[in-house]
C-alpha positions in Angstrom: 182.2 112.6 45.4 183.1 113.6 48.8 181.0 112.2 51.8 180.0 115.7 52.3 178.2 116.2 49.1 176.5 112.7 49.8 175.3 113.6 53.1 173.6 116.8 51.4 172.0 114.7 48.7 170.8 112.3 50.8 169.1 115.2 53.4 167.8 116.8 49.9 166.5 113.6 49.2 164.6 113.2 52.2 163.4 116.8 52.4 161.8 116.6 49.1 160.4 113.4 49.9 159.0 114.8 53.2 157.4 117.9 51.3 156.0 115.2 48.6 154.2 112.6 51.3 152.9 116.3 53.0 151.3 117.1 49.3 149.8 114.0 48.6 148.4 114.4 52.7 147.1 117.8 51.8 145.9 116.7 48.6 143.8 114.1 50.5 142.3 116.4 53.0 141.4 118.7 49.7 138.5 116.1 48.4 135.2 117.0 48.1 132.2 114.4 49.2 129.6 115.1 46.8 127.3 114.2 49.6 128.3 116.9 51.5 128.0 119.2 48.5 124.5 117.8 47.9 122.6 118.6 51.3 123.9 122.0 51.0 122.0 122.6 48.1 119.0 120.6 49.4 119.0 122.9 52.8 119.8 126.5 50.2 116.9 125.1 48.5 114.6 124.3 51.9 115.7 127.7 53.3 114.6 129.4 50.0 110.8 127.4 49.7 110.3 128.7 53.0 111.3 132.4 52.4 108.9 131.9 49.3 106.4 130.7 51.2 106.1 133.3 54.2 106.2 135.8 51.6 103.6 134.7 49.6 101.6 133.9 53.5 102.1 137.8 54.4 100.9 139.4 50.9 97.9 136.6 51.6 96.9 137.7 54.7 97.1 141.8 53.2 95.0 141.1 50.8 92.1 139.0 52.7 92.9 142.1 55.7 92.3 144.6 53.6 89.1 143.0 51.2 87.5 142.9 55.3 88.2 146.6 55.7 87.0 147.9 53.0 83.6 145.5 53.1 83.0 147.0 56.4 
């Protein structure tokens, strides 16, 4: 082999090892705390009691309005 061609396997070499240590970085930032996953659901699931709850308030408070208007 000429030095030439060593030289460009060596770069190769390092370039594919550079793009390898920047996967296994990405892969890293890609992981998923099931914590994190968990209080979302939690808080979806606070935010939708609420909802459920004002709406269930409001058709209340038509039906005791409405019961006093009509025994007036």
């Amino acid at each position: 082999m000429s030095g030439e061609q060593i030289t460009n396997n060596s770069v190769e070499t390092q370039n594919l090892e550079g793009e390898l240590h920047s996967l296994k970085k990405s892969s890293r930032k890609k992981r998923v705390d099931i914590n994190v996953l968990l209080n979302k659901v939690r808080l979806a699931q606070k935010k939708e009691k609420m909802e459920s709850t004002i709406f269930f308030s409001l058709v209340a408070a038509v039906i005791v309005v409405t019961g006093i208007i009509v025994s007036i």
